[in-house]
LODRENVO-838641 format. One record per atom (N, C-alpha, C): x negated, y negated, z; residue number from 1; residue in one letter; atom name. Coordinates in nm, 2 decimals. Each point is the difference from the previous one (the first is absolute). Example, Ala and Ser with C-alpha at 12.3 -4.5 7.8 and 13.67 -1.06 7.14 Angstrom:
2
TORTOR       X       Y       Z  num  residu  atome
TORTOR   -1.32    0.57    0.78    1       A      N
TORTOR    0.09   -0.12    0.00    1       A     CA
TORTOR   -0.09   -0.12    0.00    1       A      C
TORTOR    0.04   -0.11   -0.07    2       S      N
TORTOR   -0.09   -0.11    0.00    2       S     CA
TORTOR    0.08   -0.11    0.08    2       S      C
***
This chain:
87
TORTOR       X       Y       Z  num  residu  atome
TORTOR    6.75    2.23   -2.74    1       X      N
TORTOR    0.03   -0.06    0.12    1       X     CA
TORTOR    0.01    0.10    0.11    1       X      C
TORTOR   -0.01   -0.04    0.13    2       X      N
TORTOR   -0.08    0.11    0.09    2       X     CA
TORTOR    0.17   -0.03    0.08    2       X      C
TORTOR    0.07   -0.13    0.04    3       X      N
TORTOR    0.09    0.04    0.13    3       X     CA
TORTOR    0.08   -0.11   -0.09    3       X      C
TORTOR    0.17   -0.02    0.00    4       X      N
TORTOR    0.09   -0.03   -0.02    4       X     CA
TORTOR   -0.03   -0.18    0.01    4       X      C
TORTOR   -0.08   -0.03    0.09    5       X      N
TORTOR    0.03   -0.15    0.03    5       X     CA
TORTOR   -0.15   -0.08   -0.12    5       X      C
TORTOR   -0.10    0.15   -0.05    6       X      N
TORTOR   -0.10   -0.09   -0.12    6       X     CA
TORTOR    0.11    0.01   -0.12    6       X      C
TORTOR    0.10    0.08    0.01    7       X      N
TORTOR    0.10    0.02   -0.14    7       X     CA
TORTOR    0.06   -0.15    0.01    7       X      C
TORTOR    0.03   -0.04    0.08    8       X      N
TORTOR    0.11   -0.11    0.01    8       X     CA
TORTOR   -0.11   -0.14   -0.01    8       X      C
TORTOR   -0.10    0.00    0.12    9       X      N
TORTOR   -0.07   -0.08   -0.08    9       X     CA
TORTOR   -0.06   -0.04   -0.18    9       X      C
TORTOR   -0.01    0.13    0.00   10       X      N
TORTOR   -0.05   -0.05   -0.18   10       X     CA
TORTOR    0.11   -0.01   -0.07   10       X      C
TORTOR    0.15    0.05    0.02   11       X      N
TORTOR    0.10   -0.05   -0.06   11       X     CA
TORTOR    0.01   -0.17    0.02   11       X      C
TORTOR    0.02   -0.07    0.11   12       X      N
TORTOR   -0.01   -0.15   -0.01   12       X     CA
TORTOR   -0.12   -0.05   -0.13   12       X      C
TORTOR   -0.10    0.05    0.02   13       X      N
TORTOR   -0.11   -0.06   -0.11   13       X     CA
TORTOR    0.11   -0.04   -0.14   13       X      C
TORTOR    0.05    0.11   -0.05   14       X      N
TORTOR    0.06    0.01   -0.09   14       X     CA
TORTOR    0.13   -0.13   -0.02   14       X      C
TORTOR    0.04   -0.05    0.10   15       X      N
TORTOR    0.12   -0.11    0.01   15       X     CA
TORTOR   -0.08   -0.11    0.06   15       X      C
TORTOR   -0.05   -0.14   -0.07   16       X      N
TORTOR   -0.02   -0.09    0.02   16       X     CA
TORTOR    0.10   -0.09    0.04   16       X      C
TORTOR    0.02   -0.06    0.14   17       X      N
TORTOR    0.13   -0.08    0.04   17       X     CA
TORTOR   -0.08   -0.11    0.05   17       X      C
TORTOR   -0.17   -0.03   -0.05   18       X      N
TORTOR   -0.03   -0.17    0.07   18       X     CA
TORTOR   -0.04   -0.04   -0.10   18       X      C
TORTOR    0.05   -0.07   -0.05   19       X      N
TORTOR    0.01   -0.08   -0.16   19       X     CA
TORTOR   -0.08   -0.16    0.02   19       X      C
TORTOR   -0.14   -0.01   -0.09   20       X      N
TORTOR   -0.06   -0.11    0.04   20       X     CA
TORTOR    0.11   -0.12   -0.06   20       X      C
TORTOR    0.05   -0.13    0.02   21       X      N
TORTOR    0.07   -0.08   -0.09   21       X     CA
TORTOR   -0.08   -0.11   -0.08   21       X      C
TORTOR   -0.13    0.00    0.05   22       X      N
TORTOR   -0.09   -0.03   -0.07   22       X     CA
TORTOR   -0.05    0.02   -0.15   22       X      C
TORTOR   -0.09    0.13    0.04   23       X      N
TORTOR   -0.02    0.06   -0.14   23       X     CA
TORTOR    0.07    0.15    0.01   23       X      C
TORTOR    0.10    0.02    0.00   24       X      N
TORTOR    0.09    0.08   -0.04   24       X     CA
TORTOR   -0.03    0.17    0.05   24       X      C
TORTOR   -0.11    0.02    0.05   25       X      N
TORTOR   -0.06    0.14    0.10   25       X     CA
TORTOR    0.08    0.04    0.06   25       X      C
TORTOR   -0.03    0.12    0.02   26       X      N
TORTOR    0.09    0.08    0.10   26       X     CA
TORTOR   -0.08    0.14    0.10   26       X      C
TORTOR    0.06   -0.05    0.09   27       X      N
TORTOR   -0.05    0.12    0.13   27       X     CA
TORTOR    0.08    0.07    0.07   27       X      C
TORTOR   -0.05    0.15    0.01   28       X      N
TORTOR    0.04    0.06    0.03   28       X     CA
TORTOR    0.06    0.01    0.22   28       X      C
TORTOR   -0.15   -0.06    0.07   29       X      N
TORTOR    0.04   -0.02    0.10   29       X     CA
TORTOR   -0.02   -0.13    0.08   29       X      C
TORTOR    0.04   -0.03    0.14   30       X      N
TORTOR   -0.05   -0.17   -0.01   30       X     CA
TORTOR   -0.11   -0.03    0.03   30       X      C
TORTOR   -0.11    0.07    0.05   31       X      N
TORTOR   -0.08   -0.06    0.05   31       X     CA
TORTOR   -0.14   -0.05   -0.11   31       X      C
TORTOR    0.04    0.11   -0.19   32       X      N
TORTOR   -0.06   -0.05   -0.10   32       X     CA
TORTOR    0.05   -0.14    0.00   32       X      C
TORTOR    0.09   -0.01    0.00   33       X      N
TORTOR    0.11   -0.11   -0.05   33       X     CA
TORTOR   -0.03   -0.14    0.02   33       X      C
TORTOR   -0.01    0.04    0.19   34       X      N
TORTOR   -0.06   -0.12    0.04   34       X     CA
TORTOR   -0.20   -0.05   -0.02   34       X      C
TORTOR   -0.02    0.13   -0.03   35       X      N
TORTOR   -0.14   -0.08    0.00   35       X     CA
TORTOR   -0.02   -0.03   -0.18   35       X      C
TORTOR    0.06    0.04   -0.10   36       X      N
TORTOR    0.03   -0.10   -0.12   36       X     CA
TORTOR    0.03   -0.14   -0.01   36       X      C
TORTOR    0.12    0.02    0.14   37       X      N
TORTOR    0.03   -0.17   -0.05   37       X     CA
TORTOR   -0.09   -0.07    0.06   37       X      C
TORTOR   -0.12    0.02    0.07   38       X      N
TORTOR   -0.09   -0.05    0.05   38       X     CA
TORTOR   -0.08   -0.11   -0.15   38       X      C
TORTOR    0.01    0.12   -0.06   39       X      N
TORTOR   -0.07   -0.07   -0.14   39       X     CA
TORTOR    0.04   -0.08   -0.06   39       X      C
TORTOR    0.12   -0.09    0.02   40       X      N
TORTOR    0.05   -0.08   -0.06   40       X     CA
TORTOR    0.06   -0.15    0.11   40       X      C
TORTOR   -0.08    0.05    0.14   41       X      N
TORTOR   -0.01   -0.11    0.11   41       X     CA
TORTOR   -0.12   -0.08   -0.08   41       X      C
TORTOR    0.03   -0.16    0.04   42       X      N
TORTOR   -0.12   -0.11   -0.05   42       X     CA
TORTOR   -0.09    0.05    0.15   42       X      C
TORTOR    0.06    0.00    0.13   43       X      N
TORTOR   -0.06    0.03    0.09   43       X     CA
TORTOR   -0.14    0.08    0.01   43       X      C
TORTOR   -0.10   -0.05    0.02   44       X      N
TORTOR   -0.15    0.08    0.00   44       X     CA
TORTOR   -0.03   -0.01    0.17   44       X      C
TORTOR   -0.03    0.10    0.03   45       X      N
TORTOR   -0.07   -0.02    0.16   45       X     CA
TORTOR   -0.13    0.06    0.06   45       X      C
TORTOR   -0.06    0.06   -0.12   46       X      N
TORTOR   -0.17    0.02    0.01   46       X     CA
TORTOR   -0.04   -0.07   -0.13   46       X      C
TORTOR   -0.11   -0.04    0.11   47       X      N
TORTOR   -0.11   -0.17   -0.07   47       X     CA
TORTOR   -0.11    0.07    0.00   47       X      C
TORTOR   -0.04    0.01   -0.10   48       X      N
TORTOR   -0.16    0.00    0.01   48       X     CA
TORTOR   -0.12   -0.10    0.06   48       X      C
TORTOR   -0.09    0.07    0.09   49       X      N
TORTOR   -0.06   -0.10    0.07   49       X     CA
TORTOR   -0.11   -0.06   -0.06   49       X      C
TORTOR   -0.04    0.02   -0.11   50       X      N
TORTOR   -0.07    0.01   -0.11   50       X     CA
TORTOR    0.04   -0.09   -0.06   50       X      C
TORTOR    0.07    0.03   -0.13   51       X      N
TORTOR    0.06   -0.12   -0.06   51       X     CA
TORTOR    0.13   -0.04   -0.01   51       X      C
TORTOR    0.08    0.02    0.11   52       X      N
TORTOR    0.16   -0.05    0.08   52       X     CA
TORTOR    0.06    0.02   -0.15   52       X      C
TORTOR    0.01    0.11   -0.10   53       X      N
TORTOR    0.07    0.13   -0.09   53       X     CA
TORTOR    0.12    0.05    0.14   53       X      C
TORTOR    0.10    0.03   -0.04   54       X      N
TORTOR    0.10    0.02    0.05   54       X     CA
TORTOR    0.09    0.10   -0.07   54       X      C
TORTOR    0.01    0.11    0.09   55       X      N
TORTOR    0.05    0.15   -0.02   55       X     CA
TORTOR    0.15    0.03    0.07   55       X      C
TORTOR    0.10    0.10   -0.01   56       X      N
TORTOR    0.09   -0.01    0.03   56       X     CA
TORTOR    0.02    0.16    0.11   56       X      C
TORTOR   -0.15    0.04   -0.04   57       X      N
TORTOR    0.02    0.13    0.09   57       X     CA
TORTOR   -0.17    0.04    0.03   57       X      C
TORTOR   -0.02    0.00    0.15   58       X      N
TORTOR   -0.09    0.06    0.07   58       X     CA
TORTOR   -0.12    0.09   -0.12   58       X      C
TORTOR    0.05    0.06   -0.04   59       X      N
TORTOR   -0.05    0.08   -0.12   59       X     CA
TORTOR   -0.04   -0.07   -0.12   59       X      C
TORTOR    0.06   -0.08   -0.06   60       X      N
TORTOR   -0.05   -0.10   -0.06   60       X     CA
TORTOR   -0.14   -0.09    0.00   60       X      C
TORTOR    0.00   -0.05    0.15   61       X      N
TORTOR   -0.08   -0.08    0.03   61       X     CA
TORTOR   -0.14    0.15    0.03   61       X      C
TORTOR    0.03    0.05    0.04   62       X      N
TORTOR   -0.11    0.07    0.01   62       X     CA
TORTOR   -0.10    0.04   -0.09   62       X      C
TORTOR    0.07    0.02   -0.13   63       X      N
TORTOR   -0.01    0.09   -0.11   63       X     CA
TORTOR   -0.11   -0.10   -0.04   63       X      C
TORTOR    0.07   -0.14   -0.01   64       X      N
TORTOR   -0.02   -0.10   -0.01   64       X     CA
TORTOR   -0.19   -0.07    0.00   64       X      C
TORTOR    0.02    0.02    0.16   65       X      N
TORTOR   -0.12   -0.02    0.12   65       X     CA
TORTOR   -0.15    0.08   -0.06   65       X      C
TORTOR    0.02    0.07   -0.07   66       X      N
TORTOR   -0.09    0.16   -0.06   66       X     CA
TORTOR   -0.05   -0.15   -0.10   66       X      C
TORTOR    0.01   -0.09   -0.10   67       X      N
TORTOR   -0.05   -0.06   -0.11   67       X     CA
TORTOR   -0.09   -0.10    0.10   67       X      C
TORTOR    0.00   -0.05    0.12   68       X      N
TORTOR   -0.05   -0.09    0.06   68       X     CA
TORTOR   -0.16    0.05    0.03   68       X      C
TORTOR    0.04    0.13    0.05   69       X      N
TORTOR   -0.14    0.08    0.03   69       X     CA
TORTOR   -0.04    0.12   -0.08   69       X      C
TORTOR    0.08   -0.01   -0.12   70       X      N
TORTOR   -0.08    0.02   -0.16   70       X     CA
TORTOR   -0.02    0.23    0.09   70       X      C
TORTOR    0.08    0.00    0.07   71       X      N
TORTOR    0.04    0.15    0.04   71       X     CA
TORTOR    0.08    0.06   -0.12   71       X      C
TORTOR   -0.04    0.06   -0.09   72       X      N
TORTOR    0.11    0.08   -0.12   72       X     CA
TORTOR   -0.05    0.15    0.02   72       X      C
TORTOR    0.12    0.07   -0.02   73       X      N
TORTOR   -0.01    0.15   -0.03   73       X     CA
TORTOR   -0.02    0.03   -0.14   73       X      C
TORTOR   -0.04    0.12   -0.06   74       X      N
TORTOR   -0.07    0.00   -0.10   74       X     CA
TORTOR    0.02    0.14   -0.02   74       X      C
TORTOR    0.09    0.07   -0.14   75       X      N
TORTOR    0.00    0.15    0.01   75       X     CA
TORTOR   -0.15    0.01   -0.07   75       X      C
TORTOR   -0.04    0.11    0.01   76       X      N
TORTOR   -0.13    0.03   -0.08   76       X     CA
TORTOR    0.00    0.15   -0.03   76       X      C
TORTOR    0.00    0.01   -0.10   77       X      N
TORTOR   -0.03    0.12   -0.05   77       X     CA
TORTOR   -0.14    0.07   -0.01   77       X      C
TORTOR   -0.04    0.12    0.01   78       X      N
TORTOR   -0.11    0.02    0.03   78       X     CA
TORTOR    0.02    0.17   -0.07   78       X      C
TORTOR   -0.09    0.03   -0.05   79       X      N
TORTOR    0.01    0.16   -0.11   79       X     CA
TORTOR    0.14    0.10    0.06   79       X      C
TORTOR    0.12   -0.08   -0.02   80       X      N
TORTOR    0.13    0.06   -0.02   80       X     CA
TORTOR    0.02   -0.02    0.17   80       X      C
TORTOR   -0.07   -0.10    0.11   81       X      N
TORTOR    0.08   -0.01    0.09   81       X     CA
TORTOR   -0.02   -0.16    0.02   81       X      C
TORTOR    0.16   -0.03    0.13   82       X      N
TORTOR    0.04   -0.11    0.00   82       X     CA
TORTOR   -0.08   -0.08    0.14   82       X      C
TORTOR   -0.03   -0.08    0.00   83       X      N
TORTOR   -0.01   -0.04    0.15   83       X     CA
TORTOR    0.04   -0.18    0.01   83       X      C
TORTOR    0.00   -0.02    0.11   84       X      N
TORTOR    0.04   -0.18   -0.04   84       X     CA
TORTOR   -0.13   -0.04    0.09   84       X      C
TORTOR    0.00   -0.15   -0.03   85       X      N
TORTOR   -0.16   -0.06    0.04   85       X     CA
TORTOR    0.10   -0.12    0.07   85       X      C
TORTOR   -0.10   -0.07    0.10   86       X      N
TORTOR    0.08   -0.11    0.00   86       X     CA
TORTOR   -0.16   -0.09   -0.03   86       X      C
TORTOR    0.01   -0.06   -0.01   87       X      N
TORTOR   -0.14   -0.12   -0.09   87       X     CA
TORTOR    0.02   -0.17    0.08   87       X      C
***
């Protein structure tokens, strides 16, 4: 640890005080906290405009969007090196 305030931050990691009452999780700070209980909202607010599939986070839907126009990444190996394709 480089200055006194990353000591103190990585000490909180260590003390979980946002307890899901759901499924029983625990976080260390709130802003994990709140975007967990996201996952257990019925609320959906990206629709696919495709086939109106319904995602709970921007990132979802996008990830999503990639199967419509058949866009995949692809690791490939090649004589001991990596590269990705998209196809």
């Amino acid at each position: 640890m480089s200055c006194a305030t990353d000591v103190t931050k990585h000490k909180k990691t260590h003390s979980k005080v946002y307890n899901c009452i759901v499924c029983q999780i625990s976080f260390a700070d709130k802003e994990s906290f709140k975007e967990h209980k996201r996952t257990h909202e019925i609320h959906t607010s990206y629709e696919c405009d495709v086939c109106k599939q319904k995602f709970r986070k921007p990132s979802g839907l996008n990830w999503h969007k990639r199967t419509h126009n058949e866009e995949r990444c692809f690791a490939v190996f090649v004589k001991d090196n990596l590269s990705l394709k998209t196809i």
